[in-house]
C-alpha positions as CSV (number, residue, x, y, z in Angstrom):
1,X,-24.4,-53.9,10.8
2,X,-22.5,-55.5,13.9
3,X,-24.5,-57.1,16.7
4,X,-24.6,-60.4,18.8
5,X,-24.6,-62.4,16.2
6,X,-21.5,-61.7,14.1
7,X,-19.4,-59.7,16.6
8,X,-18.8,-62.8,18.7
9,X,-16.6,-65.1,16.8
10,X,-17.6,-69.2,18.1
11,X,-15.5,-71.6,17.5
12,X,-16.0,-75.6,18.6
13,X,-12.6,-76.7,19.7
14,X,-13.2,-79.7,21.1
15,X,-16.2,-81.7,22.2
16,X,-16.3,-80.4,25.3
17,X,-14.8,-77.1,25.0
18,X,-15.9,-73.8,22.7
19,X,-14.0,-70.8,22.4
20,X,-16.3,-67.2,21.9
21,X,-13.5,-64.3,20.4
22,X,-14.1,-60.7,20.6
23,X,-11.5,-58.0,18.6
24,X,-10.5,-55.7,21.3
25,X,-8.7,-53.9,18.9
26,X,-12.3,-53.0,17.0
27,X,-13.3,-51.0,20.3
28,X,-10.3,-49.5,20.9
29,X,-6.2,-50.5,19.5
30,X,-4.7,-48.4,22.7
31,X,-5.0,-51.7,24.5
32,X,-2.1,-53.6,22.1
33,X,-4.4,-56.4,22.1
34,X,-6.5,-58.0,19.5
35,X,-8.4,-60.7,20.7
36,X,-10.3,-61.4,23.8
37,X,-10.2,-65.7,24.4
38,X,-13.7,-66.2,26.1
39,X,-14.3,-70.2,27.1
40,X,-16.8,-72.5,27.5
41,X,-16.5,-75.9,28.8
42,X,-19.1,-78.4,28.5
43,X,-19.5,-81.2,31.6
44,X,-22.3,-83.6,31.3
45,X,-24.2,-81.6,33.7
46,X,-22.9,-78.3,34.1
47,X,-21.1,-75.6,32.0
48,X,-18.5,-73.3,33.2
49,X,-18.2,-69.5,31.1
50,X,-14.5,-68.5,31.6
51,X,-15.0,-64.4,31.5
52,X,-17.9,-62.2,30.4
53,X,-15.8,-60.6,27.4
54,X,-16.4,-56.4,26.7
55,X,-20.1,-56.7,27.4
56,X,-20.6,-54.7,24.1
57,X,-22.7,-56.7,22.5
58,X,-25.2,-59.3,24.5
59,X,-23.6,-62.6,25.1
60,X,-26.0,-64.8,26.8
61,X,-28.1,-65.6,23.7
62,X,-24.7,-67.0,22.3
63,X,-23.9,-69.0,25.6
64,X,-27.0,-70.7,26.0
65,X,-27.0,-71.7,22.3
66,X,-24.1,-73.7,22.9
67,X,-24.7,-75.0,26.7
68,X,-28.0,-76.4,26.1
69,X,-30.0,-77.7,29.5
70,X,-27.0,-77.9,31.7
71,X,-26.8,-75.8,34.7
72,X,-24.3,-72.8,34.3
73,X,-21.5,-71.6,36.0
74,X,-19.9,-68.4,35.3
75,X,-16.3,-67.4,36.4
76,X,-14.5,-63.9,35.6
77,X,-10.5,-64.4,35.8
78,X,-10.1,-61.1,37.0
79,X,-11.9,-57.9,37.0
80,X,-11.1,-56.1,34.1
81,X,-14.0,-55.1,31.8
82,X,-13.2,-57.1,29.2
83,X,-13.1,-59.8,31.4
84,X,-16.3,-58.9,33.0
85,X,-18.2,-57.1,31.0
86,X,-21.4,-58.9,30.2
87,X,-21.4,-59.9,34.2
88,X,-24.6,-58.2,34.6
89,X,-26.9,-60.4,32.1
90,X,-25.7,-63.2,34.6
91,X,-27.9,-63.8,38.2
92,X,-24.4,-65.4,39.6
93,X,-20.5,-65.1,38.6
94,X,-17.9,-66.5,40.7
95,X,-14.1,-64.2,41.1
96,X,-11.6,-64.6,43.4
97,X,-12.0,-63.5,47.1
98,X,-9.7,-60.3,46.8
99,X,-11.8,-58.4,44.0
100,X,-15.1,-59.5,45.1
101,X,-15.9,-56.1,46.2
102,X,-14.7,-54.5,42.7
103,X,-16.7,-56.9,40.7
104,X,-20.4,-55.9,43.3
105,X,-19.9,-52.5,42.2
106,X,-20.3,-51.2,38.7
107,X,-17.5,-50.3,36.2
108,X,-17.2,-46.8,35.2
109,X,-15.5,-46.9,31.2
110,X,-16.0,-43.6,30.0
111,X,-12.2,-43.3,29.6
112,X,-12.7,-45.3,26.2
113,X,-14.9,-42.9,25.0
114,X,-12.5,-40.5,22.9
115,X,-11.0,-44.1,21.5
116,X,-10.5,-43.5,17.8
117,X,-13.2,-46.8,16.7
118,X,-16.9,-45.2,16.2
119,X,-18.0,-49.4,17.9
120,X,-16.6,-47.8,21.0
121,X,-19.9,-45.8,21.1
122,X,-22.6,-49.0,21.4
123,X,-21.6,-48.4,25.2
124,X,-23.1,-45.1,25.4
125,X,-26.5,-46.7,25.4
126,X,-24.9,-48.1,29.0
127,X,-23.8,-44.9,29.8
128,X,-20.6,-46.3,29.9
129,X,-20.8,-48.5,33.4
130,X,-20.7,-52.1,33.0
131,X,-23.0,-53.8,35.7
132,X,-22.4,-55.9,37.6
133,X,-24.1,-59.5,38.7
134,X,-26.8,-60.0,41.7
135,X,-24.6,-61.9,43.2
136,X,-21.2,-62.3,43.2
137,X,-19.5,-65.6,45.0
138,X,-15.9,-65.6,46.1
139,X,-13.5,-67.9,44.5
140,X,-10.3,-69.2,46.4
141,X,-7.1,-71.0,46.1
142,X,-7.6,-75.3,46.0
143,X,-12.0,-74.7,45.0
144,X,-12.7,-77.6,42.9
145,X,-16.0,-77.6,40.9
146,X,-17.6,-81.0,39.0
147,X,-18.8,-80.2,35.9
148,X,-20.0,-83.8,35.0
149,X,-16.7,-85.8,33.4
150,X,-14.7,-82.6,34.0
151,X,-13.4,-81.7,37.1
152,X,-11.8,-77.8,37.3
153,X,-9.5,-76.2,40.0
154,X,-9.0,-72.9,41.1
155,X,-5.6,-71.5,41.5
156,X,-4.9,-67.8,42.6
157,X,-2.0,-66.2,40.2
158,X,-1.9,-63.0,41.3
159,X,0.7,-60.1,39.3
160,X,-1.2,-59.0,36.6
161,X,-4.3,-58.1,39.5
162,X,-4.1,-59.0,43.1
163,X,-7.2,-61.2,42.7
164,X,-6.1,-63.4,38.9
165,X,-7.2,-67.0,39.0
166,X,-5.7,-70.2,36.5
167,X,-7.9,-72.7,36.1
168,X,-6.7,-76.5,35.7
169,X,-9.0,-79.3,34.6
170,X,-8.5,-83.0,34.8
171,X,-8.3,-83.2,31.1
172,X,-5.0,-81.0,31.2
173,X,-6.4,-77.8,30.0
174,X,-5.1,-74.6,31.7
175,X,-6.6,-71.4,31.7
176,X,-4.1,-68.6,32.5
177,X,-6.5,-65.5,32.1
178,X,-4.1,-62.5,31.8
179,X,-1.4,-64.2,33.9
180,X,0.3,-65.5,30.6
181,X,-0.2,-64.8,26.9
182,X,1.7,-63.4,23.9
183,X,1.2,-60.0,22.7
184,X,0.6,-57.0,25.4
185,X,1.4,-58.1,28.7
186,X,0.5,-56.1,32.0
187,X,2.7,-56.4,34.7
188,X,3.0,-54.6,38.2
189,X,5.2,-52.2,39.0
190,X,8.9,-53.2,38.9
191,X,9.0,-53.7,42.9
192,X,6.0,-56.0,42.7
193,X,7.6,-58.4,39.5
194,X,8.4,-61.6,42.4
195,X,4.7,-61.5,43.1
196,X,3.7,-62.7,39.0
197,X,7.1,-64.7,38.6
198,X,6.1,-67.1,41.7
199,X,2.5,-67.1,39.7
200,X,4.2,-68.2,36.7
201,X,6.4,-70.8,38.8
202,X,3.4,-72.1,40.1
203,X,2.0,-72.4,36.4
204,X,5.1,-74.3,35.4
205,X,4.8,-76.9,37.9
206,X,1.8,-78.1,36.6
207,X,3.5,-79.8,33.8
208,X,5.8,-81.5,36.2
209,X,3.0,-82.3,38.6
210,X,-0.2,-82.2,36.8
211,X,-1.1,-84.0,33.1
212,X,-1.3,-80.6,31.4
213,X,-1.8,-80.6,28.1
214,X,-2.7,-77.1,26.3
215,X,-2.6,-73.4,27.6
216,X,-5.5,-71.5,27.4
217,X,-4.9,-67.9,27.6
218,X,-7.6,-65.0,27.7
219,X,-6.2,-63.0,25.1
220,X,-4.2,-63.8,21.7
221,X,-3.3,-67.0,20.8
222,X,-4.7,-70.4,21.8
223,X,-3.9,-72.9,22.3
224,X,-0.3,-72.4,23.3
225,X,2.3,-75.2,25.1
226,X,5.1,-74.5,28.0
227,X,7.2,-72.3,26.2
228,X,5.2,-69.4,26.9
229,X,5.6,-69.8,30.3
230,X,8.9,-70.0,29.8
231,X,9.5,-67.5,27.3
232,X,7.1,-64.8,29.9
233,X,9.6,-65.8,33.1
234,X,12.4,-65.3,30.8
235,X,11.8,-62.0,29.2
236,X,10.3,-60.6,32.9
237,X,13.8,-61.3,34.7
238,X,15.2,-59.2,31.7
239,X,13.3,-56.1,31.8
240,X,15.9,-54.5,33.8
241,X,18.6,-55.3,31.2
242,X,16.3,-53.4,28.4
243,X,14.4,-50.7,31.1
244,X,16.5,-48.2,29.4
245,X,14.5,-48.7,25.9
246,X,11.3,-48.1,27.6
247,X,8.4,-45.6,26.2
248,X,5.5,-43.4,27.9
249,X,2.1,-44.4,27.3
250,X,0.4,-41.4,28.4
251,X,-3.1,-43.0,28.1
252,X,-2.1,-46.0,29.8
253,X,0.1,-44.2,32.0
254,X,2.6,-46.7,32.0
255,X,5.4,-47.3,30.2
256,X,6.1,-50.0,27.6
257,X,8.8,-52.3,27.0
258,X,9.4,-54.3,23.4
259,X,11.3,-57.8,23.0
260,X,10.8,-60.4,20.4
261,X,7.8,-62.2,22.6
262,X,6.3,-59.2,24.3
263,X,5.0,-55.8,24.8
264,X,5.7,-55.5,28.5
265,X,3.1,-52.5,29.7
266,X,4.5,-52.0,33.3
């Protein structure tokens, strides 16, 4: 029988930073996307909980296992409920100024519910609204936060939503949320591409100006170098050479896009 325990896979990846993995593709596959990359980073004195996950399952219990006495900080990338979904056993998350409103109010999912995975059905029990946190803080471009021998920035990469953060620690990890990663990506609309192509510029510029050493993404793979970055910039500026391959996905009403990288859902 699933439940906390052995839904959430935990995995120490370094020292100083765990990794907590849920299988989207267990609640429902219609999201092309198999894993969902939850961090933790461990300062001397604080923690810092990148994302909430799918909320499916409690994951507090699991967080405080691994953070210990240190004072917690908890950030959601963006506000997609599988990025916030456990906001609500939080008192205080952190999300960038531009969905701060979104993530006050609670998340309707009930358009999940005819998914063809019987898990899909734990959230009944929630009626299908994800909570949200007491209080919700707003995040912005340049915020710097001392963990205690880590040091993490905020950066705003908006495209895949208006209000997507990176995060950038002294110790050259980077934590893209949905802004880059193999497998599924969502994009904007066509007209909108320039707005996550400068966010991926900006993301490449860290490893000119910045000591980066390892992506971090929210979903798939981890960790992952450059090349994605440049393999995502790549393949975006070429959707209009391939638009004419394009599907309909009538339940993400949007249509979907194949290279050798990617499954661009625009």
């Amino acid at each position: 029988m699933l439940n906390a325990e052995n839904w959430y896979e935990v995995i120490e990846h370094k020292e100083y930073l765990y990794v907590i993995r849920e299988r989207l593709d267990e609640l429902d596959p219609r999201f092309y996307t198999t894993y969902v990359n939850i961090y933790i980073l461990l300062g001397d004195e604080k923690a810092l909980l990148i994302d909430t996950g799918c909320g499916l399952f409690p994951l507090k219990p699991i967080v405080d296992k691994i953070i210990g006495t240190r004072k917690l900080l908890v950030f959601n990338s963006h506000f997609h409920f599988d990025h916030r979904g456990a906001n609500d056993e939080f008192s205080e998350v952190y999300i960038h100024e531009s969905e701060k409103n979104g993530a006050s109010l609670p998340l309707d999912i009930s358009y999940i519910k005819d998914s063809s995975k019987e898990l899909v059905n734990e959230y009944s029990k929630k009626d299908f609204i994800l909570q949200p946190s007491l209080i919700v803080n707003s995040l912005k471009e340049g915020d710097e936060f001392d963990l205690g021998g880590i040091k993490v920035k905020v950066f705003h990469t908006p495209g895949h939503s208006i209000g997507s953060i990176s995060l950038l620690t002294d110790k050259g990890d980077l934590f893209t949320g949905d802004t880059a990663h193999y497998g599924a990506m969502y994009l904007p609309k066509k007209r909108q591409f320039s707005v996550i192509l400068d966010s991926i510029s900006k993301l490449l510029g860290f490893f000119d100006e910045s000591n980066v050493q390892e992506i971090y993404p929210s979903h798939e793979e981890y960790p992952v170098g450059k090349e994605l970055l440049e393999k995502l910039y790549e393949g975006i500026t070429n959707i209009e050479n391939i638009w004419d391959t394009k599907t309909k996905d009538r339940f993400l009403g949007a249509w979907i896009i194949n290279d050798e990288n990617f499954k661009y859902i625009i």
